[in-house]
NUKOLFI-872831 format. One record per residue (C-alpha): residue in three letters; x, y, z; residue number from 1. Coordinates in pm, 1 decimal, always signed. Example, Ala and Ser with C-alpha at 12.3 -4.5 7.8 and 13.67 -1.06 7.14 Angstrom:
{"Ala",{+1230.0,-450.0,+780.0},1};
{"Ser",{+1367.0,-106.0,+714.0},2};
//
This chain:
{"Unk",{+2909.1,+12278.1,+6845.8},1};
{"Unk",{+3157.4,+12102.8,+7080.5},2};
{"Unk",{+3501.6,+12237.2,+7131.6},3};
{"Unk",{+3779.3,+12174.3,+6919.5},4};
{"Unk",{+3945.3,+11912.5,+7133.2},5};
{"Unk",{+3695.4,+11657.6,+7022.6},6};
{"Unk",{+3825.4,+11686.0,+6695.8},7};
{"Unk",{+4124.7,+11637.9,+6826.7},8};
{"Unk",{+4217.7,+11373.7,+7065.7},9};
{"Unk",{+4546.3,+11189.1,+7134.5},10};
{"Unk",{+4541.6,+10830.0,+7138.8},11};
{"Unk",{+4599.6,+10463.6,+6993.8},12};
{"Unk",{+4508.8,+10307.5,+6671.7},13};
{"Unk",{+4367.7,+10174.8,+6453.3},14};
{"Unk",{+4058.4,+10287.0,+6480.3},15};
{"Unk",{+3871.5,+10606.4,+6605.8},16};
{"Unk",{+3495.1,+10426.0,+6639.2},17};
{"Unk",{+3588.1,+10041.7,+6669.5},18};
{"Unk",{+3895.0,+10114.4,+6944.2},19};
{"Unk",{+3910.7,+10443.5,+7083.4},20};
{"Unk",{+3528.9,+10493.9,+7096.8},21};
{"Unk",{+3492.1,+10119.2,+7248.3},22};
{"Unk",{+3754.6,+10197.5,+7499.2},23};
{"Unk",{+3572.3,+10500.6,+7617.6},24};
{"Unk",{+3253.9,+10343.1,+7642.2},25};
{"Unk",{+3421.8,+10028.8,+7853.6},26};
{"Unk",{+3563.1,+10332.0,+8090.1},27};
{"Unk",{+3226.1,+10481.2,+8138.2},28};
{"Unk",{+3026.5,+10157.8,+8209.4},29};
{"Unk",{+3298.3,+10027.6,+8458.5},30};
{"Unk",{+3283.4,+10330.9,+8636.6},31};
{"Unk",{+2854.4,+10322.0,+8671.9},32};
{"Unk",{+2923.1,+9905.4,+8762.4},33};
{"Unk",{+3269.3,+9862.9,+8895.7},34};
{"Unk",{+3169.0,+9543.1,+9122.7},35};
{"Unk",{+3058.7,+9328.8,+8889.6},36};
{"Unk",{+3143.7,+8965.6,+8898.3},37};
{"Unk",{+3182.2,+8928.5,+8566.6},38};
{"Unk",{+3095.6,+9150.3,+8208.0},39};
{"Unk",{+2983.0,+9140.2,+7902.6},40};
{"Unk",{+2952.3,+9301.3,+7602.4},41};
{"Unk",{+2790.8,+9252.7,+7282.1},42};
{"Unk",{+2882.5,+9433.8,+6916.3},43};
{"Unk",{+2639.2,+9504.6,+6686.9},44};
{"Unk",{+2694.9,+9567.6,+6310.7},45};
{"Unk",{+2996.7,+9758.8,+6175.4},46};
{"Unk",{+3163.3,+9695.2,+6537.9},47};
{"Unk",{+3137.2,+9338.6,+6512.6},48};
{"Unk",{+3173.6,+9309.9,+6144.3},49};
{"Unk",{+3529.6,+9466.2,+6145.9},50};
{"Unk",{+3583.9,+9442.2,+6534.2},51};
{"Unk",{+3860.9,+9177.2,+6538.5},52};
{"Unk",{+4085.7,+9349.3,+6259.7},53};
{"Unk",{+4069.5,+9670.8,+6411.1},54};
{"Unk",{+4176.5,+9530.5,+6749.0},55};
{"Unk",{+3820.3,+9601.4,+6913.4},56};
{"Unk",{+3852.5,+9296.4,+7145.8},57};
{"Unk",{+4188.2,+9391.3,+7273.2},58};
{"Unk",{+4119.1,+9710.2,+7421.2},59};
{"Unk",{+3788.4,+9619.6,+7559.4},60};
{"Unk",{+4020.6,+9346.4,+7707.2},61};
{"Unk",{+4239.1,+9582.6,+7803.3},62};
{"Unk",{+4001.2,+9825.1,+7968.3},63};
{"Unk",{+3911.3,+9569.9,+8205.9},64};
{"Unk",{+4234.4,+9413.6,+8280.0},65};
{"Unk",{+4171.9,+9101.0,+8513.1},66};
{"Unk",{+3785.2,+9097.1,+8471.8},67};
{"Unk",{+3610.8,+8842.1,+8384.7},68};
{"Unk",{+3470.9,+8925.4,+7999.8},69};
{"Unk",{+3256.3,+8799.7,+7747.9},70};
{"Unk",{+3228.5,+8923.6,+7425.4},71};
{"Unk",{+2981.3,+8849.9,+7163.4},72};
{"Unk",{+2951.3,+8967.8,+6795.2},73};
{"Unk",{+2639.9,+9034.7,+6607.1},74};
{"Unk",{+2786.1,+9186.7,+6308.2},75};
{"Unk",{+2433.1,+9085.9,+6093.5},76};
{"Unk",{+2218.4,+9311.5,+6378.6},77};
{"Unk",{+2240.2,+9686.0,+6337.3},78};
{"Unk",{+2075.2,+9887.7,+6613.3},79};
{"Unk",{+1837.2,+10182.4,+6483.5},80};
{"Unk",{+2033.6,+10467.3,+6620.2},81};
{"Unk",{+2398.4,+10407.4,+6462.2},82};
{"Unk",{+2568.2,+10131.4,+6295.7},83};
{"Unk",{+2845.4,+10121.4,+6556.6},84};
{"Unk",{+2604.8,+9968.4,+6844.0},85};
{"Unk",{+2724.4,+9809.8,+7148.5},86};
{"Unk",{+2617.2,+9701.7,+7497.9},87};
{"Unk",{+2781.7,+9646.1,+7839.1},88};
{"Unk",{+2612.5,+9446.3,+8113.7},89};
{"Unk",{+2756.8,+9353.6,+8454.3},90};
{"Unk",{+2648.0,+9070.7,+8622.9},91};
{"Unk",{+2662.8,+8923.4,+8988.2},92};
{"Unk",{+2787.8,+8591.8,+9103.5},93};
{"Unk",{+2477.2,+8441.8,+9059.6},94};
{"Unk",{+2423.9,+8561.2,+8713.0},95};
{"Unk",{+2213.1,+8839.9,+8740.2},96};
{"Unk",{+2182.9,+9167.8,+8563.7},97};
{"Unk",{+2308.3,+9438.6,+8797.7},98};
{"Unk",{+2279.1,+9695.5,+8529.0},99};
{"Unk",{+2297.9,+9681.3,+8142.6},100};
{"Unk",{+2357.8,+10031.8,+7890.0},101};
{"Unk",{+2394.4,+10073.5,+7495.8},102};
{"Unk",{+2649.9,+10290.2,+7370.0},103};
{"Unk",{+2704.7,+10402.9,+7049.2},104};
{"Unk",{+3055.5,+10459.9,+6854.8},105};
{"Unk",{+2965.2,+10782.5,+6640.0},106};
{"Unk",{+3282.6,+10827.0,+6493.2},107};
{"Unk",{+3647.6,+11038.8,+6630.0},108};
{"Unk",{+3618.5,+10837.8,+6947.3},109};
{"Unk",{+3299.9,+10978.2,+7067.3},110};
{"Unk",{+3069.7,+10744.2,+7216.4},111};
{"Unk",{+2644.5,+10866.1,+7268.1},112};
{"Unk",{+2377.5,+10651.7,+7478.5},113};
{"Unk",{+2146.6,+10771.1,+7172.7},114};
{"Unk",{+2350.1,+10790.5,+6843.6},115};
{"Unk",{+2360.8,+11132.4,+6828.9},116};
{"Unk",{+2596.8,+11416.6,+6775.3},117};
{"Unk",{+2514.4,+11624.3,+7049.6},118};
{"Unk",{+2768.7,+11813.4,+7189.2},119};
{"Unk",{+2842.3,+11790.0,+7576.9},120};
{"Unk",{+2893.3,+12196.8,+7583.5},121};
{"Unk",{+2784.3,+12434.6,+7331.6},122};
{"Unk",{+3088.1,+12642.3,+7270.4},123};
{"Unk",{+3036.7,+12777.3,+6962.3},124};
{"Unk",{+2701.7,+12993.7,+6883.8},125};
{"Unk",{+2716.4,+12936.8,+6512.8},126};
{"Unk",{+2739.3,+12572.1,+6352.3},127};
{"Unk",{+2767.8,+12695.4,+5940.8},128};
{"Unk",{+3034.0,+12798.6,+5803.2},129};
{"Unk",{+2791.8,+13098.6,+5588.8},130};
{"Unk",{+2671.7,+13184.5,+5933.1},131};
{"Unk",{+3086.9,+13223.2,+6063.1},132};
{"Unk",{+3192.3,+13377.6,+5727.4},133};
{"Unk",{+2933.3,+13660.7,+5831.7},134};
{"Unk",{+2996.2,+13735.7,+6165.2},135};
{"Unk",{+3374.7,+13718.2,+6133.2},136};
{"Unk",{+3357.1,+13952.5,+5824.8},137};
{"Unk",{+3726.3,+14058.1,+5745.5},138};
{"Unk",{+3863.9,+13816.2,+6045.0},139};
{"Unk",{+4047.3,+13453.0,+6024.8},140};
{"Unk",{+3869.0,+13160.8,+6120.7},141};
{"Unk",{+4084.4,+13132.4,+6365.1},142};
{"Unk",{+4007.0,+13461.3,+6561.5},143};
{"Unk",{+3648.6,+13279.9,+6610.6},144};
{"Unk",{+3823.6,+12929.8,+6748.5},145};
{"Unk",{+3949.8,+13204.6,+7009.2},146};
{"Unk",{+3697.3,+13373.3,+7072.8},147};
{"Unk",{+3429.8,+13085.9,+7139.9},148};
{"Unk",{+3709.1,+12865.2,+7266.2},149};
{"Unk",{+3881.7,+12833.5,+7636.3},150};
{"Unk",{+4195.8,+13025.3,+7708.7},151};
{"Unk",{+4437.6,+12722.7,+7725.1},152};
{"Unk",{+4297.6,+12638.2,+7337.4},153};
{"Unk",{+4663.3,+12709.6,+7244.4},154};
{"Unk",{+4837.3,+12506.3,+7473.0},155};
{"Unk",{+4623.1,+12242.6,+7406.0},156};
{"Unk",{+4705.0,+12285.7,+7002.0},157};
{"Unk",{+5035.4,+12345.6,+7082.2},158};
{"Unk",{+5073.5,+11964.5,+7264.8},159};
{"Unk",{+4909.4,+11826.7,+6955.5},160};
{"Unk",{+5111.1,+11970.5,+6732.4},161};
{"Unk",{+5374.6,+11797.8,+6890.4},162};
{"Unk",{+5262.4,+11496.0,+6923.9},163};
{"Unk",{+5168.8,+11473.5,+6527.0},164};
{"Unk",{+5497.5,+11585.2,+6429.0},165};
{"Unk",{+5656.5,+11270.5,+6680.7},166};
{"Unk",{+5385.0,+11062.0,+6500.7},167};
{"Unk",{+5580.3,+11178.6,+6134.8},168};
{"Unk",{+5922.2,+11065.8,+6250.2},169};
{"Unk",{+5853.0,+10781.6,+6401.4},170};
{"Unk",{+5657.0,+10653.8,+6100.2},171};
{"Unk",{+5977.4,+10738.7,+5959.7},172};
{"Unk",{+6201.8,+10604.0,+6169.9},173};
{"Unk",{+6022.9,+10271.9,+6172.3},174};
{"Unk",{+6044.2,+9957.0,+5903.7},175};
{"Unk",{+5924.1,+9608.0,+5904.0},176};
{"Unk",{+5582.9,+9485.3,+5824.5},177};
{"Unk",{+5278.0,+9606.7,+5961.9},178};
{"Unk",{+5065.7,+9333.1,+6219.6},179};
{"Unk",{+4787.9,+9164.1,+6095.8},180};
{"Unk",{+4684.8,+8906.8,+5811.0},181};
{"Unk",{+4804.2,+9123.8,+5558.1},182};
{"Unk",{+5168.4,+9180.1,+5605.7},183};
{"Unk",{+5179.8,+9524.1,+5461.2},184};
{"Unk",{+5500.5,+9632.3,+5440.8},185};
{"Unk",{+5565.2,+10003.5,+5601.5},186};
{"Unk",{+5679.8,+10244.1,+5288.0},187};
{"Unk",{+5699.2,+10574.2,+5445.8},188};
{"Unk",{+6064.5,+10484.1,+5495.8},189};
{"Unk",{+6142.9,+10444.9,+5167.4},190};
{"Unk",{+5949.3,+10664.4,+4997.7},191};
{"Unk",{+6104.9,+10977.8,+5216.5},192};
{"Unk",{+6467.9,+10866.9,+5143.2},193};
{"Unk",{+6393.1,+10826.4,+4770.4},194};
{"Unk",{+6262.9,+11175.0,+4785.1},195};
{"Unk",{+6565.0,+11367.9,+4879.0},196};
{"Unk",{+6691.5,+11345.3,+4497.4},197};
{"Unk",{+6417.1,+11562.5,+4367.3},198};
{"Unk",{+6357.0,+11901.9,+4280.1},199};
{"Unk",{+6219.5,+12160.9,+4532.9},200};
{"Unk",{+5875.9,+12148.8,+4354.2},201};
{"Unk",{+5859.8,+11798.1,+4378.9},202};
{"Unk",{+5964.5,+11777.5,+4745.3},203};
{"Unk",{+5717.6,+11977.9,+4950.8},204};
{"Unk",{+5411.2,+11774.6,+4768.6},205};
{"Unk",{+5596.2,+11433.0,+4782.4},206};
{"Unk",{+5659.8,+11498.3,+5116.9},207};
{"Unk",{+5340.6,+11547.0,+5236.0},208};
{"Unk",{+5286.6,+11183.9,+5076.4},209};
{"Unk",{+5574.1,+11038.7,+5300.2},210};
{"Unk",{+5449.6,+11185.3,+5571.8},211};
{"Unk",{+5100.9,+11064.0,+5549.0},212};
{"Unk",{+5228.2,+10740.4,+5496.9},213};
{"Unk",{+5400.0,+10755.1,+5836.6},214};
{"Unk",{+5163.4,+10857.5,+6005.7},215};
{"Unk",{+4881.3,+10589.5,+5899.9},216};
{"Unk",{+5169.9,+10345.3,+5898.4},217};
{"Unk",{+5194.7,+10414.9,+6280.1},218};
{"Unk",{+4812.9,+10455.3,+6316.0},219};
{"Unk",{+4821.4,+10080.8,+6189.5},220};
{"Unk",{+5075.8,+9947.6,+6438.5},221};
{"Unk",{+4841.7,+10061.2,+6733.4},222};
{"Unk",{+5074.5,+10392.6,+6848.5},223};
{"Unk",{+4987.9,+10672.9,+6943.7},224};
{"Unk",{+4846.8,+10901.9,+6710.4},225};
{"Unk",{+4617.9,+11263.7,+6722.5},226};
{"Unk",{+4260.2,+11177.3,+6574.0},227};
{"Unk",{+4261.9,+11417.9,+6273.5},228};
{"Unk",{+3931.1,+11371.9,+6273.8},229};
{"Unk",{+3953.6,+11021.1,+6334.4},230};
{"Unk",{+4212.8,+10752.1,+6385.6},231};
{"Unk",{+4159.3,+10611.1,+6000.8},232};
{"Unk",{+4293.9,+10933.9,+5828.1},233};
{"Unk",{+4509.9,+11086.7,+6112.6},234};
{"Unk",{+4788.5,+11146.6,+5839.7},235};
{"Unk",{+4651.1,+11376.0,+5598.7},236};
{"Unk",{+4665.5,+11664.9,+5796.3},237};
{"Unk",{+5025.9,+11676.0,+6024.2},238};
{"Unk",{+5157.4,+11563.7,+5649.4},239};
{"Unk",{+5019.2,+11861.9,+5528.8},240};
{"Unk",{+5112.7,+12124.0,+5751.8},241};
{"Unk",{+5453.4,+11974.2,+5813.7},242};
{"Unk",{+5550.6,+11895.4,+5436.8},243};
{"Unk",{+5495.4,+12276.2,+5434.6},244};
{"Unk",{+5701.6,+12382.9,+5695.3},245};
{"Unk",{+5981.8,+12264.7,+5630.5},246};
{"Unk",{+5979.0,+12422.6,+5246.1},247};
{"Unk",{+5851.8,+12764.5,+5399.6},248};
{"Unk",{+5896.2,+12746.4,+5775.5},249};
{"Unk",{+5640.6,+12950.1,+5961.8},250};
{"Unk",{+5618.8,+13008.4,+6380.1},251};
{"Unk",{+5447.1,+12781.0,+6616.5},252};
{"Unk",{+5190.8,+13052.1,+6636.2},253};
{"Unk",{+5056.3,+13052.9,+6270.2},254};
{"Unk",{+5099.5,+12643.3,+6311.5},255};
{"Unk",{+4819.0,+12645.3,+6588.5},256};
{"Unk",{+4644.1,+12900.4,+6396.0},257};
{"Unk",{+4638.2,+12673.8,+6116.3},258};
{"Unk",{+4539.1,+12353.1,+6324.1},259};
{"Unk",{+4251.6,+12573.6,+6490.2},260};
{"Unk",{+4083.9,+12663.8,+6117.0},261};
{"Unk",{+4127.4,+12312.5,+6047.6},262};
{"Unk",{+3985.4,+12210.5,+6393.6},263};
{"Unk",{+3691.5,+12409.7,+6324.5},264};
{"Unk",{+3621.0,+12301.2,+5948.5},265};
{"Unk",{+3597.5,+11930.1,+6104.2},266};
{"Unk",{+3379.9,+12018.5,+6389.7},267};
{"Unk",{+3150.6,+12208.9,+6104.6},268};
{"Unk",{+3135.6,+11872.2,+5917.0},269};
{"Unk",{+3124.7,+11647.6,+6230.6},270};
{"Unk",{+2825.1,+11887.1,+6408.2},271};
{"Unk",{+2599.3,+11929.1,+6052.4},272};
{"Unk",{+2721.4,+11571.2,+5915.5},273};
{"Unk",{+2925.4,+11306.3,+6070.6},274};
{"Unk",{+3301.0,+11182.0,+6097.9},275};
{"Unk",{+3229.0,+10809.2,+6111.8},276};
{"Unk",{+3301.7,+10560.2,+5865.5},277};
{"Unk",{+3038.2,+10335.5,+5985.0},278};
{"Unk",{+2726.8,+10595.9,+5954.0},279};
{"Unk",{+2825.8,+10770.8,+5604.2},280};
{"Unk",{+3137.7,+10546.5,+5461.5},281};
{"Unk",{+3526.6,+10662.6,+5402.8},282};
{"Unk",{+3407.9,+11065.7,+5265.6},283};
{"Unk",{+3348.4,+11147.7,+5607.6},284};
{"Unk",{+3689.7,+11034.1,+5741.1},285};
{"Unk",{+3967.9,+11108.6,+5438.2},286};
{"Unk",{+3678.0,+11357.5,+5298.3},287};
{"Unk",{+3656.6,+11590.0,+5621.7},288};
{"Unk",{+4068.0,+11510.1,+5627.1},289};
{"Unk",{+4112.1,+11687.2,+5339.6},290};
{"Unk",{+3908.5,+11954.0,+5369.3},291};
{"Unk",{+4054.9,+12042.6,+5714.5},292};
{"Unk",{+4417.0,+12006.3,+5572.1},293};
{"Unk",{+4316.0,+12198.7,+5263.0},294};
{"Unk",{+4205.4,+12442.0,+5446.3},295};
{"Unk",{+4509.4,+12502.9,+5670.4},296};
{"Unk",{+4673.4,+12491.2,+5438.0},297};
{"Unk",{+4514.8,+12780.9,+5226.2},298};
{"Unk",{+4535.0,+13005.7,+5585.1},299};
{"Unk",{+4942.0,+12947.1,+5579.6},300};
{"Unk",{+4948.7,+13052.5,+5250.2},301};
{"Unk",{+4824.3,+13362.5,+5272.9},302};
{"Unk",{+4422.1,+13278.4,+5205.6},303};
{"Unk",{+4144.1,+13494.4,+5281.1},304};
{"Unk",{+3824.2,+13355.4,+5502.9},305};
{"Unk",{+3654.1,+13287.2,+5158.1},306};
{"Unk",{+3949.1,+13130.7,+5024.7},307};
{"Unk",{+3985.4,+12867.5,+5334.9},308};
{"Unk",{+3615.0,+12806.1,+5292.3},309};
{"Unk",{+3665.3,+12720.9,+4908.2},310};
{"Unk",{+4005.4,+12493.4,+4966.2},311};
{"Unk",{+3769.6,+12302.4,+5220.5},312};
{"Unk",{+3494.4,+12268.5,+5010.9},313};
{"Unk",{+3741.5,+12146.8,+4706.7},314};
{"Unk",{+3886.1,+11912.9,+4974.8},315};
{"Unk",{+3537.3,+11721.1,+5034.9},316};
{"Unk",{+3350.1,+11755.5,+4738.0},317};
{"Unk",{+3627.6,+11530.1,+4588.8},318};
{"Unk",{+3581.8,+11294.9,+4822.8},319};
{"Unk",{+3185.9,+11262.0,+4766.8},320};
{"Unk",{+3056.7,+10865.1,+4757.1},321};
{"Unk",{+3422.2,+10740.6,+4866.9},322};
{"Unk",{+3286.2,+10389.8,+5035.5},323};
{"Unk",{+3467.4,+10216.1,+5351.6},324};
{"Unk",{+3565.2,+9911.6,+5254.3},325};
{"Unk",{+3882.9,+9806.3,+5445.3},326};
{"Unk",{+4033.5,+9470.0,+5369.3},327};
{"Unk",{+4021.9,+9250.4,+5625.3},328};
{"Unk",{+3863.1,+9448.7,+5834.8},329};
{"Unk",{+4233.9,+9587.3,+5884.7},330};
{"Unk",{+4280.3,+9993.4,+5849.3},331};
{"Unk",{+4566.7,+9950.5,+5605.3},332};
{"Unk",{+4464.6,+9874.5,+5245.5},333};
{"Unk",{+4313.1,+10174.0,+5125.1},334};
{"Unk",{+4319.6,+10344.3,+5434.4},335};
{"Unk",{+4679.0,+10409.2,+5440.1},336};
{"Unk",{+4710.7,+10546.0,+5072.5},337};
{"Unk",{+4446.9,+10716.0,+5094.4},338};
{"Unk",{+4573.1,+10876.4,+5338.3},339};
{"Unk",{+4897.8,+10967.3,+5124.1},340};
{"Unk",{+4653.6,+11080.3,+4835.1},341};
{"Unk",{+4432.8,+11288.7,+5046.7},342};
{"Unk",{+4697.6,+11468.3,+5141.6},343};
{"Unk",{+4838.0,+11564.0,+4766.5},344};
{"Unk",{+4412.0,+11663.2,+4721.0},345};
{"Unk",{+4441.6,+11889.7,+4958.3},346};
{"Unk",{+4782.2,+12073.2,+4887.5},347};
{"Unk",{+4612.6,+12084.2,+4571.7},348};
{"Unk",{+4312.8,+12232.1,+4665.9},349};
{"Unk",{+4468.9,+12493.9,+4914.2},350};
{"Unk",{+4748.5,+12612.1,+4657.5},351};
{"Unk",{+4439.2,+12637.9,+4414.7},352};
{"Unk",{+4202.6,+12831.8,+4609.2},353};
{"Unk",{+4506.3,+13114.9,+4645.1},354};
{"Unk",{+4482.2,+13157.5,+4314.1},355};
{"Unk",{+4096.1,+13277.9,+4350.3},356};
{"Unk",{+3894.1,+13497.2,+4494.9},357};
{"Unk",{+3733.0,+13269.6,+4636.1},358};
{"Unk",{+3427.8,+13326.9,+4469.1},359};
{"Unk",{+3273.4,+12977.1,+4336.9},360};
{"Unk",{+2899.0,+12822.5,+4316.6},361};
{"Unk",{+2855.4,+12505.1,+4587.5},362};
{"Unk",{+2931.8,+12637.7,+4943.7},363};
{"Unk",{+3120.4,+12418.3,+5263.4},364};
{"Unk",{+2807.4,+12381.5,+5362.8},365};
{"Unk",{+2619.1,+12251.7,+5063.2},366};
{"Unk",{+2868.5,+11974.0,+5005.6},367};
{"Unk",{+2862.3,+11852.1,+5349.1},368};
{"Unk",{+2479.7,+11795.9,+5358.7},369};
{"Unk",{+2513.4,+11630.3,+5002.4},370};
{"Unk",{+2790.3,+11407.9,+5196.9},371};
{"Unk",{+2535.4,+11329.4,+5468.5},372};
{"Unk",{+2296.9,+11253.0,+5258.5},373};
{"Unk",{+2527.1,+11074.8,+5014.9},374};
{"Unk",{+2635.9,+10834.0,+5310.0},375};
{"Unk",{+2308.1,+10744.3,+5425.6},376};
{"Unk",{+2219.6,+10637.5,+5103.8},377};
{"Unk",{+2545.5,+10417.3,+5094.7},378};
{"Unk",{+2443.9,+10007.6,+5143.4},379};
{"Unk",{+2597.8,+9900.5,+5414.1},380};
{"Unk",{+2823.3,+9701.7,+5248.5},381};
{"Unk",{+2999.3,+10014.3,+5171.4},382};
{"Unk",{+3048.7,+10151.6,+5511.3},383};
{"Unk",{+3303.1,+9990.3,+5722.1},384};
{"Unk",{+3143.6,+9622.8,+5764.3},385};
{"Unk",{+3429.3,+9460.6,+5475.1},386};
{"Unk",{+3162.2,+9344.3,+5326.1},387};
{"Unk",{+3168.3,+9483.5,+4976.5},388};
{"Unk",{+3384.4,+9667.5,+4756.2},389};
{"Unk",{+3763.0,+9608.8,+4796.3},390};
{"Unk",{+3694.9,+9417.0,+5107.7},391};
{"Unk",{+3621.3,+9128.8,+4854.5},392};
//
């Protein structure tokens, strides 16, 4: 497995695979064929099918400024390897190939010239979480993050802490109506302020709502945001861990200890599964979410190993079959609420686990082949094209 900081990566929404991944892949290709006369590119399947509403076009635009580009959509071809196909070429001024290369979007802005998952540097010996649970024995999760992980892991947690928490309260801060077809009002506004008149109890888990709310809201709007696993359900997490904090405030330290379990719960699910939305539909995005945030959440209260590893596996078995069918091709309606509701799953599930030994029957690890296996059974209808489901 990969480290960490692919799980987590600071950027600009809406979308993980169809912006961030696309933008990656334009930075690589201009860098193999920077004297080009002009470019293309061409996007296959899910890319093309739900390109324009996640702003695909603009940031390959974007990536090469003042070049001449062409894009073309194919959203009825999908390439073998992965549904989020797409290729570059670079031609001279007399119209000839100078060099052509596929990419593929696999999901929390990764991009593969194959499709696959494999991981640039293999930092961490053991992939399942059985395998982790162990070797660690009577350790955190988080003392095997460290161990496997370089030293400046905390710093780099500690950045991206920040930068989720200025994702919260700007989603607060902001009102108005989201871009795109839709007009989608923002609500995480509103729903904070009318939260201030409740009980404790009520608070911390309504919170976490508001909080996810501002945080997709913002996703949405194209800001900046910290992929958590992926641009689509960046809010369930920070809402989490911050709706938490500020009911039982805890040091930075046992924040980043936190984020690392959760970090390493979504690279277990990314490395034996996938994150994207595309390959195995919205369980792999809000379902991996949750299970990271449940988990965290589960460690700051106190959990045991086991414990974390049952809050997780609560968090996505819940999620099982959940289809990607955004409207409009936008990432607002369900994304953002589910977002919001992901978030209450997984306070649920990490408050619940504490009250276990964390003793159950289906492991992390069993529910995240069944996801695999569930998405790839998914018509593609169902997995991020807007072709079916509430897309129609």
């Amino acid at each position: 497995m990969d480290s960490i900081k692919k799980i987590f990566k600071t950027g600009f929404g809406p979308s993980s695979s169809h912006t961030m991944g696309p933008a990656n892949a334009a930075d690589n290709f201009l860098r193999k064929c920077p004297a080009a006369d002009h470019y293309k590119v061409i996007l296959y399947g899910s890319l093309a099918a739900t390109g324009k509403g996640h702003l695909s076009d603009k940031i390959l635009r974007k990536q090469f400024s003042n070049k001449q580009l062409e894009i073309e959509w194919q959203p009825k071809i999908f390439l073998p390897e992965h549904p989020n196909g797409m290729e570059f070429f670079g031609f001279d001024t007399a119209n000839n190939v100078l060099l052509s290369c596929k990419y593929f979007s696999i999901g929390g802005g990764d991009i593969s010239l194959d499709g696959t998952h494999s991981a640039d540097k293999n930092v961490y010996p053991l992939c399942k979480m059985k395998d982790i649970l162990e070797y660690l024995k009577t350790r955190r999760l988080w003392e095997y993050v460290a161990e496997c992980e370089e030293e400046d892991i905390w710093d780099f947690l500690s950045q991206t802490w920040k930068t989720m928490q200025t994702s919260i309260h700007n989603g607060l801060d902001h009102e108005g109506t989201l871009p795109g077809s839709l007009q989608l009002p923002r609500r995480a506004s509103s729903v904070y302020s009318k939260l201030h008149g409740m009980n404790h109890t009520l608070k911390e888990r309504y919170f976490a709502m508001a909080f996810a709310f501002a945080v997709a809201e913002e996703n949405a709007s194209g800001s900046q945001i910290v992929t958590a696993p992926t641009c689509g359900s960046c809010g369930v997490l920070p809402a989490v861990l911050h709706a938490h904090a500020l009911s039982y405030p805890a040091t930075e330290k046992r924040m980043l200890h936190a984020l690392a379990t959760a970090g390493l719960i979504g690279n277990i699910i990314k490395y034996n599964a996938s994150l994207s939305g595309a390959e195995v539909g919205c369980q792999g995005e809000i379902g991996s979410a949750c299970a990271m945030a449940a988990g965290a959440l589960c460690q700051l209260l106190g959990g045991s190993a086991q414990q974390i590893e049952y809050a997780a596996e609560m968090g996505l078995e819940h999620h099982l079959g959940l289809t990607c069918d955004p409207v409009c091709g936008l990432v607002q309606i369900p994304c953002i609420e589910r977002n919001a509701f992901a978030a209450l799953r997984a306070t649920d599930a990490g408050y619940y686990a504490t009250f276990t030994d964390g003793t159950h029957l289906i492991s992390l690890d069993k529910v995240i082949n069944v996801m695999k296996n569930t998405g790839l059974d998914l018509p593609s209808v169902y997995k991020e094209t807007s072709l079916g489901g509430l897309a129609l």
